[in-house]
C-alpha positions as CSV (number, residue, x, y, z in Angstrom):
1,X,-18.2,-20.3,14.8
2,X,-15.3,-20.7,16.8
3,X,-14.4,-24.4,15.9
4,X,-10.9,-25.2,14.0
5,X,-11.6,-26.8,11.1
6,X,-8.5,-28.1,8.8
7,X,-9.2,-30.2,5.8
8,X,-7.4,-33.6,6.0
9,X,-5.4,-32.7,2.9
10,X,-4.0,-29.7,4.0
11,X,-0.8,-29.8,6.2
12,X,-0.1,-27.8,9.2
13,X,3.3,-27.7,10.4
14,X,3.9,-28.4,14.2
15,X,4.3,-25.1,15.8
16,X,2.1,-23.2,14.0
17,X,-0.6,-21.3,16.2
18,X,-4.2,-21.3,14.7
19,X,-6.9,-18.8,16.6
20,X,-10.4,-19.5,17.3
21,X,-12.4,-20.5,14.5
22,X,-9.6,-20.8,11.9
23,X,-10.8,-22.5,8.7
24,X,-7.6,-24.5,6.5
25,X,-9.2,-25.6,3.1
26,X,-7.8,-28.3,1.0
27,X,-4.1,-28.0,0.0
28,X,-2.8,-25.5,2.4
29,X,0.3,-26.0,3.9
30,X,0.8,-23.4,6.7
31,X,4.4,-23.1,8.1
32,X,5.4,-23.9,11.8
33,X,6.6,-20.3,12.2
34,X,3.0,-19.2,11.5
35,X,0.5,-17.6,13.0
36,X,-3.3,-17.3,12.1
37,X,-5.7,-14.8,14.1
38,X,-8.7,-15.6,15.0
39,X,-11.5,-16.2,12.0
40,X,-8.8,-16.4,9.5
41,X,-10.1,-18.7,6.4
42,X,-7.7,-20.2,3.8
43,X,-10.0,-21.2,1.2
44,X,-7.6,-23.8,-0.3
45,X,-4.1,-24.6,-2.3
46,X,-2.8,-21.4,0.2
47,X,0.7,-21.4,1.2
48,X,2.3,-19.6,4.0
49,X,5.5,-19.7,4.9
50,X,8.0,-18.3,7.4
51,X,7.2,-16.4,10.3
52,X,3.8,-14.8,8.9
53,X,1.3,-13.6,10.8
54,X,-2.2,-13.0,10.0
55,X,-4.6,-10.3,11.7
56,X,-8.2,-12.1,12.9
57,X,-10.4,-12.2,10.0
58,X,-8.7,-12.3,6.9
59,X,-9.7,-14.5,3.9
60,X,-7.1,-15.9,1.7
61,X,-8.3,-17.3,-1.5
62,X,-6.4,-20.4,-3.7
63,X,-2.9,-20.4,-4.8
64,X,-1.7,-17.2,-2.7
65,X,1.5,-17.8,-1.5
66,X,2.5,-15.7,1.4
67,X,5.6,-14.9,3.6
68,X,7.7,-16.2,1.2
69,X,11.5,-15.2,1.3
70,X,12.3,-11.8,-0.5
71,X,13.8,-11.4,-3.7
72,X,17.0,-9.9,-3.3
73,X,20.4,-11.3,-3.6
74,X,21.7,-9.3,-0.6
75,X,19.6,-11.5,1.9
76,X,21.4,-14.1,3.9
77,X,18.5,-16.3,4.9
78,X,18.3,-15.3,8.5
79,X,15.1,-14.6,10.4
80,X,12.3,-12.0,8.6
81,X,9.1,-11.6,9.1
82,X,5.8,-10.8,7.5
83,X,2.6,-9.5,9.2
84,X,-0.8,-9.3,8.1
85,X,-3.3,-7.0,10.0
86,X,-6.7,-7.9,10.5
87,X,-9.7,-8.1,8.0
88,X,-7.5,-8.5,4.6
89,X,-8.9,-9.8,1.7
90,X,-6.0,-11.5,-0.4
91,X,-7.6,-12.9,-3.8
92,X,-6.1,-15.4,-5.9
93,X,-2.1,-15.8,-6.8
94,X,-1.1,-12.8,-4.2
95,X,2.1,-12.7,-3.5
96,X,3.8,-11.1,-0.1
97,X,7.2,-11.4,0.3
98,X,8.8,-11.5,3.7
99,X,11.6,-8.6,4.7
100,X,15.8,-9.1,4.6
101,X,18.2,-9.5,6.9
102,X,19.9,-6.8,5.5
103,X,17.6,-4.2,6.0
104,X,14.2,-3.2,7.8
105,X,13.7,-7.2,8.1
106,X,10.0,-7.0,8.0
107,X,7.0,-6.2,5.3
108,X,3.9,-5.0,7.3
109,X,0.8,-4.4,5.7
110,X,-2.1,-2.8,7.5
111,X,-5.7,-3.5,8.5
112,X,-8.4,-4.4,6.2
113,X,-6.5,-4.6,2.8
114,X,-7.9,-5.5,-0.2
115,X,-5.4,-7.6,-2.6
116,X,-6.8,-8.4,-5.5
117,X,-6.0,-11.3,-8.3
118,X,-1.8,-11.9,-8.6
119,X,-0.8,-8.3,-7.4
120,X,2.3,-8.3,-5.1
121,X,4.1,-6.7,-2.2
122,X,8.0,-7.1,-2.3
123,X,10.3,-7.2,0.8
124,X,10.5,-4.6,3.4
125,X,7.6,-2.8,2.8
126,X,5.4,-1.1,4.7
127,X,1.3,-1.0,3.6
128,X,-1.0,1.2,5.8
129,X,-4.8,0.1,6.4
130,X,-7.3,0.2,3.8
131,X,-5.3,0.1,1.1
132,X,-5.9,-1.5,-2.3
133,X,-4.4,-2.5,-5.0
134,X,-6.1,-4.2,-8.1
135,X,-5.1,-7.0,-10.4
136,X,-1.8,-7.5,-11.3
137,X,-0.6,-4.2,-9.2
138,X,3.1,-4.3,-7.6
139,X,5.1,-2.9,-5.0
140,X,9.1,-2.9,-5.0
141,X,11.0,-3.2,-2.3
142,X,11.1,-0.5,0.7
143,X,8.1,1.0,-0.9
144,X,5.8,3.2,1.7
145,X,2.0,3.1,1.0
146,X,-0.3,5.3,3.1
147,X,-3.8,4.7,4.5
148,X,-6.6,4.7,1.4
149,X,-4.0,4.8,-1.2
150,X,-5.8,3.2,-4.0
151,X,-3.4,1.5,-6.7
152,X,-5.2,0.4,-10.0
153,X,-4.7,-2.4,-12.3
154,X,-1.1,-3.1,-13.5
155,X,0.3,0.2,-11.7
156,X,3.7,-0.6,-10.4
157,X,5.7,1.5,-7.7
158,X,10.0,1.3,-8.1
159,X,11.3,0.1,-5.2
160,X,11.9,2.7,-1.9
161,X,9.0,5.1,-3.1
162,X,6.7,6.7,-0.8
163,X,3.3,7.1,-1.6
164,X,1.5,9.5,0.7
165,X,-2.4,8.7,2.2
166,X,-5.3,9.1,-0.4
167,X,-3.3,9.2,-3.1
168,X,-4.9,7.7,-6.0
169,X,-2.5,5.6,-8.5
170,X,-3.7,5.1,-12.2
171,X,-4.3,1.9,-14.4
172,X,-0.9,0.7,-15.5
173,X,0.9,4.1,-13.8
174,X,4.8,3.3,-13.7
175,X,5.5,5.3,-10.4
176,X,9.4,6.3,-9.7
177,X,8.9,9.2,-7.4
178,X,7.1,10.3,-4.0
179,X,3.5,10.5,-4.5
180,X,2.0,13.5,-2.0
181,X,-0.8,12.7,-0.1
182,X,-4.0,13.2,-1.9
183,X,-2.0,13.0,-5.4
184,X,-3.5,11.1,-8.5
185,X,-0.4,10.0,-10.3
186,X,-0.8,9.0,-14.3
187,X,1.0,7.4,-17.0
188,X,4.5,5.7,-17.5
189,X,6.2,7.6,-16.4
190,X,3.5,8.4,-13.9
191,X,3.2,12.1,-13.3
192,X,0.8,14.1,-11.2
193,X,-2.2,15.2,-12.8
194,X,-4.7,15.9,-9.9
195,X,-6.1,15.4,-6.6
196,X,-7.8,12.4,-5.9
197,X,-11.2,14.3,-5.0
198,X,-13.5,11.1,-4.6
199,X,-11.4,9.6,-2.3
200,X,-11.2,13.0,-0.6
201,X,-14.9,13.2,-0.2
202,X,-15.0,9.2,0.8
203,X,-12.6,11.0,3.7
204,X,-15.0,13.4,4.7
205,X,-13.5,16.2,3.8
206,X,-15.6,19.5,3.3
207,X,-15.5,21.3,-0.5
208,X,-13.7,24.2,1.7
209,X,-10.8,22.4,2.2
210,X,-11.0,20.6,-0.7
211,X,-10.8,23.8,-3.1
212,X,-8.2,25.0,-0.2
213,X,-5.9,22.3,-0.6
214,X,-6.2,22.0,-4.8
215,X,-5.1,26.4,-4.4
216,X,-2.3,25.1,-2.5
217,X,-1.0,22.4,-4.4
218,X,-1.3,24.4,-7.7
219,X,1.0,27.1,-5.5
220,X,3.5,24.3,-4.5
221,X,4.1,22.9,-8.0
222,X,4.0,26.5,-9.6
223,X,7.2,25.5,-12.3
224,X,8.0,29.5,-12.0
225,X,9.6,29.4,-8.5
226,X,11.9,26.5,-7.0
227,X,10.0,23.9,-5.0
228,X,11.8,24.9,-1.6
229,X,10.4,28.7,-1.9
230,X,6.8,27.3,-2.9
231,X,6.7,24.7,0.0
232,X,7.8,28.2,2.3
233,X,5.1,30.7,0.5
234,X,2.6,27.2,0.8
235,X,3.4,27.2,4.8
236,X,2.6,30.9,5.0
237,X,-0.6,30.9,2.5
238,X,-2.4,28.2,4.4
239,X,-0.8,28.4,8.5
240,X,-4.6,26.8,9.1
241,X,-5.7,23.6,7.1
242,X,-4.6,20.2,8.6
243,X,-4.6,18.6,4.7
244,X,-2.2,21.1,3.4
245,X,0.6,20.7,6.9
246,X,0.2,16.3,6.0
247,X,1.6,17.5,2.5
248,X,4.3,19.6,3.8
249,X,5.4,17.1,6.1
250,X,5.5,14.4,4.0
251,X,7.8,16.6,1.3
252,X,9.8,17.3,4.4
253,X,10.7,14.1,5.0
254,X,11.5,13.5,0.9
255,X,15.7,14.5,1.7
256,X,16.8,14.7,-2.1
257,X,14.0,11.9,-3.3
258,X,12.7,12.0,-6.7
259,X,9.2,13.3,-6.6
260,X,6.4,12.8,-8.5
261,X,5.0,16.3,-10.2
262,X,3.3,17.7,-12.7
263,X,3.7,17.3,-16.8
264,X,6.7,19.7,-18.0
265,X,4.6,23.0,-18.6
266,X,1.5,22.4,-16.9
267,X,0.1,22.6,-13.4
268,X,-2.4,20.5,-11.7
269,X,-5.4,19.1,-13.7
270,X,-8.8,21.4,-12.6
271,X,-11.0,18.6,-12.6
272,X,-14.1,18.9,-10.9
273,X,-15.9,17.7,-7.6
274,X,-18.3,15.1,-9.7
275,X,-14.4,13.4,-11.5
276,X,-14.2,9.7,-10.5
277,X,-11.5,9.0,-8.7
């Protein structure tokens, strides 16, 4: 179908640019700075405001408000945007904030994202594709979120954290440090109890670099040695797998961030290749 259709009670500001085959439900109201893709559907009661942009496709279920201005006290009220990529799923009461003025000035979330009931993305954040986060799940400000990270129910991520791609984030996980790629964070404080091997496998990774990159994580969070000589001994140990040089770059990039590791005392969980994620 490639007919715009907007329900008589919704209201559609002038200026706002609607794609082919946009669907408005009853009670939107869709800002003049906005723009909807191609196929996007607002089921109803949706509110987007500001200079949002959503990606062709995406579905935006009742009383999700989006693009609205961030919460921060430093922001002046000039121009920030938000933008959507294609093929989201946003389910009901999301929340996405727009950037500041003060700082990056833009939240940008990725290609088919799944957001499910009242979780939230804060200002200036950055969400790669094919990411989701469950119910009530919230990102602070600044926060980086790689492709496939999975966050579960109520897990929360302080503001200006990086979580790296395939991580896997745990039901109600408090999460104040840098997440490596891969990692399954835990617990409040969240700490690093595994690799997310599900999610691995859902990658297509073989079991030879799986059980490659779990010998080199336990090597790099070895409590004996300082992390700077593990990341070096890591570098030498595995000069060949692509998995283990994403983690090293990501830690390179950490400057003097706090970083999410293991409990006090204990490496890396075993687990096995048949653990849910």
């Amino acid at each position: 179908m490639t007919e715009t259709f907007i329900h008589p009670s919704a209201i559609v500001e002038k200026g706002a640019r609607l794609g082919a085959g946009v669907r408005i439900g009853p009670f939107c109201h869709v800002s003049g700075e906005a723009e909807l893709g191609d196929g996007v559907e607002l089921i109803g009661h949706v509110t987007v405001m500001g200079a949002t942009t959503l990606g062709p496709g995406c579905q935006v279920f009742p009383n999700a408000v989006l693009g609205g201005p961030p919460q921060n006290f430093k922001h002046q009220g000039g121009p920030t945007t938000l933008t959507v990529g294609k093929g989201c799923v946003i389910r009901e009461g999301v929340t996405l904030h727009r950037g500041t003025d003060t700082s990056r000035g833009k939240t940008t979330i990725g290609d088919h994202c799944l957001f499910m009931a009242y979780s939230h993305v804060a200002h200036d954040c950055d969400v790669g594709n094919h990411v989701t986060m469950a119910n009530y799940a919230g990102l602070g400000g600044h926060a980086e979120i790689g492709d496939h990270v999975i966050l579960s129910a109520y897990a929360a991520v302080h503001q200006f954290v990086r979580v790296g791609h395939h991580a896997f984030l745990g039901g109600f996980a408090a999460v104040v440090g840098d997440v490596i790629p891969y990692g399954m964070a835990v617990g409040d404080r969240a700490k690093l109890r595994g690799l997310n091997v599900v999610g691995m496998k859902r990658a297509g990774m073989a079991r030879g670099e799986l059980t490659e990159l779990r010998r080199a994580c336990r090597m790099l969070f070895d409590a004996q040695r300082p992390l700077a000589e593990n990341i070096e001994a890591v570098r030498r140990a595995f000069p060949g797998s692509a998995a283990v040089a994403d983690i090293l770059a990501f830690l390179a990039g950490r400057e003097k961030r706090h970083l999410t590791v293991p409990p006090r005392g204990r490496g890396l969980e075993e687990g096995d290749d048949g653990e849910a994620e």
